[in-house]
RODO-2510 file (C-alpha; in nm, 4 decimals, decimal comma):
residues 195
     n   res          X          Y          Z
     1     x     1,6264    -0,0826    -1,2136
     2     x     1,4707    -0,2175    -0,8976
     3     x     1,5294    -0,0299    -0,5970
     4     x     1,5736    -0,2453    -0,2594
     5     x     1,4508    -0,1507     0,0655
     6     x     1,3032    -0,2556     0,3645
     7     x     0,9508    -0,2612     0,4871
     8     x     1,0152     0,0178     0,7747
     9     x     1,3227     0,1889     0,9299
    10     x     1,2534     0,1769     1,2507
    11     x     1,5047    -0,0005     1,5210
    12     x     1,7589     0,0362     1,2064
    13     x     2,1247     0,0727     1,4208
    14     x     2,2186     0,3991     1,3565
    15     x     1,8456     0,5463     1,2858
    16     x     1,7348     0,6797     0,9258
    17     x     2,0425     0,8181     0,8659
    18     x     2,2593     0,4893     0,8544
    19     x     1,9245     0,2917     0,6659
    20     x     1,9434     0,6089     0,4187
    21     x     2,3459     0,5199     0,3583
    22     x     2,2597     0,1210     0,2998
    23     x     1,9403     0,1290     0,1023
    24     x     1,7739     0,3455    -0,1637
    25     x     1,4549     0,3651    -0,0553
    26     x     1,2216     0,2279     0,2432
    27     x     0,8187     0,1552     0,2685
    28     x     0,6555     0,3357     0,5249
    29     x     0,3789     0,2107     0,6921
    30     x     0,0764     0,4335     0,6711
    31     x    -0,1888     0,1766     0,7441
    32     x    -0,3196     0,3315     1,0778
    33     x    -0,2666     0,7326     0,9687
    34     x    -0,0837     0,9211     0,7533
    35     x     0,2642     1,0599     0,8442
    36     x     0,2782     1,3993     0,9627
    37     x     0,4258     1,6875     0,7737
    38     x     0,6894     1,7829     0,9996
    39     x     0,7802     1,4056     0,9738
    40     x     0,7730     1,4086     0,5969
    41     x     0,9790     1,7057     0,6236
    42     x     1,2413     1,5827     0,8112
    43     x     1,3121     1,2724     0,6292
    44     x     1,2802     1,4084     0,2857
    45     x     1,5940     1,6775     0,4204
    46     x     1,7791     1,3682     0,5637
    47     x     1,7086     1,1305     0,2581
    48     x     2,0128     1,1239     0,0029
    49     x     1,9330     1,2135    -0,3696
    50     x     1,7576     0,9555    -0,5232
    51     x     1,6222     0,8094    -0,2412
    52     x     1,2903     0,7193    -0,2448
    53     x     0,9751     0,6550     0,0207
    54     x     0,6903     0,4473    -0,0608
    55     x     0,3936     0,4263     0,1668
    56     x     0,1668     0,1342     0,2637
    57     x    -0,2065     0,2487     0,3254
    58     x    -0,4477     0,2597     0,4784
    59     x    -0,6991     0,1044     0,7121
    60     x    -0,9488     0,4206     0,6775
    61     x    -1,0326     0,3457     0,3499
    62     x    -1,3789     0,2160     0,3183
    63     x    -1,3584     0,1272    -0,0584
    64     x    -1,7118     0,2695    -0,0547
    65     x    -1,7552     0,6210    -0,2965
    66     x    -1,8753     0,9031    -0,0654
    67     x    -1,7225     1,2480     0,0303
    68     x    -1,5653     1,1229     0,3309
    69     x    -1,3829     0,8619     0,1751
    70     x    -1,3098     1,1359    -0,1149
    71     x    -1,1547     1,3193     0,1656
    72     x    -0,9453     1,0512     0,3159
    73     x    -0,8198     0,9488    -0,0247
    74     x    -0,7450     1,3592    -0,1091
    75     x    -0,5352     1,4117     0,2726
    76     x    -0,3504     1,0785     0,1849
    77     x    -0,2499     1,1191    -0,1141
    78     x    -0,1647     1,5293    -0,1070
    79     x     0,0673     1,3844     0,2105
    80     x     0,2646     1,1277     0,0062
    81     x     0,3517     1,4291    -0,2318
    82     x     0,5069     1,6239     0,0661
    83     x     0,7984     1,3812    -0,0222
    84     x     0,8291     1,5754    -0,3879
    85     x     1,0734     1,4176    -0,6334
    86     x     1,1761     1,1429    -0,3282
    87     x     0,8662     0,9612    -0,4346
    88     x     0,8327     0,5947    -0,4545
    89     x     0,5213     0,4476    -0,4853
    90     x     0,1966     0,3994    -0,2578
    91     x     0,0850     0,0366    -0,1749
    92     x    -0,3067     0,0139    -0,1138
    93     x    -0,4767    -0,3272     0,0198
    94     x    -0,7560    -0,4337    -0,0766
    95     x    -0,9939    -0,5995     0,1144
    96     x    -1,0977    -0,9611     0,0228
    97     x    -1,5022    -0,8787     0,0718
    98     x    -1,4400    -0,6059    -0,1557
    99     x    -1,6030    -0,7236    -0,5499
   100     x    -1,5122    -0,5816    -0,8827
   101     x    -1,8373    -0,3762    -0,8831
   102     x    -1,7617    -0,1892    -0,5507
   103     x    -1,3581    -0,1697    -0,6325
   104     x    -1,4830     0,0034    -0,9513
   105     x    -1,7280     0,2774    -0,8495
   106     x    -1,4097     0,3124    -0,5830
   107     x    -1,1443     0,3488    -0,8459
   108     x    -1,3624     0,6089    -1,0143
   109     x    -1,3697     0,8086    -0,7351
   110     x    -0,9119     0,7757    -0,6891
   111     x    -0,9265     0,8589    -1,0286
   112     x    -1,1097     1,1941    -0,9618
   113     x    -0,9240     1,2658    -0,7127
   114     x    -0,5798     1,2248    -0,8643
   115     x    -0,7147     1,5044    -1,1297
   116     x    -0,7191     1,6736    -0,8606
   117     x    -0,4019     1,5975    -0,6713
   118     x    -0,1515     1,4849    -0,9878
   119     x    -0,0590     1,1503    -1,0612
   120     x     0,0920     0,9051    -0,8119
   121     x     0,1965     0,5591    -0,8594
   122     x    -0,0567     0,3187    -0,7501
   123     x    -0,0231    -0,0941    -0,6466
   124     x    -0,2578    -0,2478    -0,5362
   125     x    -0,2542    -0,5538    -0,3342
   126     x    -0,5641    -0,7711    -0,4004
   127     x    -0,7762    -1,0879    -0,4611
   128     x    -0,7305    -1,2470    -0,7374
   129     x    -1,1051    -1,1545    -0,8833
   130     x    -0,9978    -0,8048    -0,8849
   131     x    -0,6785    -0,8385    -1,1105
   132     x    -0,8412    -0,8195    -1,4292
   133     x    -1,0334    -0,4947    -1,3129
   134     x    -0,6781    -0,2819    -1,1797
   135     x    -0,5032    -0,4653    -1,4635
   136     x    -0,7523    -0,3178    -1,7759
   137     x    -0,7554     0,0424    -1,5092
   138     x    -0,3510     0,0218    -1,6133
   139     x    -0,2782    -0,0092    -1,1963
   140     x     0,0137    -0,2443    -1,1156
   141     x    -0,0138    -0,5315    -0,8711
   142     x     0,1515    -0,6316    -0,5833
   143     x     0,3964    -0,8897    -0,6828
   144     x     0,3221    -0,9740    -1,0075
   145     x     0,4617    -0,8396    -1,3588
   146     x     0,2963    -0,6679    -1,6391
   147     x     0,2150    -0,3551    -1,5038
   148     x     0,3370     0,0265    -1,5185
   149     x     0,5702    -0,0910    -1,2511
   150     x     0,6992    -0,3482    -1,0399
   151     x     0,5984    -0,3607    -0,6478
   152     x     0,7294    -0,6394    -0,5196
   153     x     0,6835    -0,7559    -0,0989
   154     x     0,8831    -1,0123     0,0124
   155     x     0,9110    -1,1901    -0,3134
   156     x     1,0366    -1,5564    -0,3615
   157     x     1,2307    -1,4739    -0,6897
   158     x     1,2899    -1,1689    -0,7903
   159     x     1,3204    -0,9984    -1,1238
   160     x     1,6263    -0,9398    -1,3784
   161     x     1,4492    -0,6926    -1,5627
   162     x     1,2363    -0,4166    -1,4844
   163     x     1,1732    -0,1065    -1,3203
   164     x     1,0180    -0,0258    -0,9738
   165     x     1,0475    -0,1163    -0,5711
   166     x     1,1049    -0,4163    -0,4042
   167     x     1,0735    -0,4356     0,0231
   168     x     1,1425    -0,7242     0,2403
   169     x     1,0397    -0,7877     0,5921
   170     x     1,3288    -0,6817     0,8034
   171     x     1,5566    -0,9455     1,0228
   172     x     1,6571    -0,9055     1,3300
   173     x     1,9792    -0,7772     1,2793
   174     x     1,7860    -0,5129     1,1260
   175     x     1,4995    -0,3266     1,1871
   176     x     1,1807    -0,4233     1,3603
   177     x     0,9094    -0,3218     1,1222
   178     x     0,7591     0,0465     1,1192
   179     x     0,4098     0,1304     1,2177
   180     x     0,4820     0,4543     1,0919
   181     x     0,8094     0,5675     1,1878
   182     x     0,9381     0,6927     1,5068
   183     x     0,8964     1,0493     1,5516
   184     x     1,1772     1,0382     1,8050
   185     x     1,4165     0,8996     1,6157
   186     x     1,3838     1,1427     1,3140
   187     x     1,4534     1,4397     1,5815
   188     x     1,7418     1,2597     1,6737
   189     x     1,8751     1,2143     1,3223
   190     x     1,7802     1,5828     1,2912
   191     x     1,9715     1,7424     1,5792
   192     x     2,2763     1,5605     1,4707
   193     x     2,2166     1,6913     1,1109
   194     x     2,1990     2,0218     1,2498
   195     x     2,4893     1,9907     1,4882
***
């Protein structure tokens, strides 16, 4: 089954709560930090069964294997787990001046570090010189099939079959998309939880 969802909450009438009640699962944007835990927190307590977050990360990545960049990937991913079993998936970019040889000695390094951290379902969006690399790594891709899983953005067909996430860009009539999600309007959804 392909869960449906939209590519940030935020501006959704009603806040999280109604988007929680008309779609299983949402992509956060991550790309400038990594949500904070009281964030994470709140949602996952808000967020029906079954629901799931993805995450969409993240500019500090350097693609480049050093221990900074072993402790960007370690914080980011150890964050996304804060969500538990309301999981989705985490889409990574990839730069386009990034080449196979770099990407490699970079997935070696993820790859340590999920040892470390447990697994967590990767997709990366890429050129098309790196496919063959995250394909033969087992990684799935951004919009295409074939994969562990399907991560599809905005697609112009989509699927009968398979397993995984699909987001769209949100219309007007519904949300503007998330830069990360509005702490204010998770402490809204919050008090009213707790009133």
């Amino acid at each position: 089954m392909i869960l449906e969802g939209l590519k940030g909450y935020r501006g959704y009438p009603g806040g999280f709560k109604a988007y929680a009640k008309a779609f299983p699962t949402v992509e956060l944007s991550w790309w400038h930090r990594a949500g904070d835990k009281r964030t994470i927190s709140r949602l996952r307590t808000l967020a029906p069964v079954g629901f799931r977050f993805s995450v969409f990360g993240h500019k500090h990545f350097s693609f480049q294997p050093s221990g900074g960049e072993r402790r960007t990937l370690r914080r980011f991913l150890r964050r996304f787990g804060l969500f538990g079993e309301k999981r989705g998936a985490v889409r990574i970019a990839v730069p386009p001046s990034v080449d196979p040889t770099q990407l490699a000695r970079w997935l070696n390094l993820l790859e340590e570090v999920l040892k470390e951290v447990g697994p967590v379902p990767l997709a990366f969006q890429a050129e098309e010189a790196l496919h063959p690399l995250l394909k033969e790594r087992g990684y799935a891709l951004v919009n295409q099939t074939g994969g562990p899983f399907l991560y599809l953005v905005d697609p112009g067909e989509i699927p009968r079959e398979g397993e995984g996430y699909l987001y769209r860009s949100p219309t007007s009539s519904q949300a503007a998309p998330s830069t990360l999600h509005s702490r204010a309007e998770v402490d809204r959804d919050w008090s009213a939880l707790e009133g």
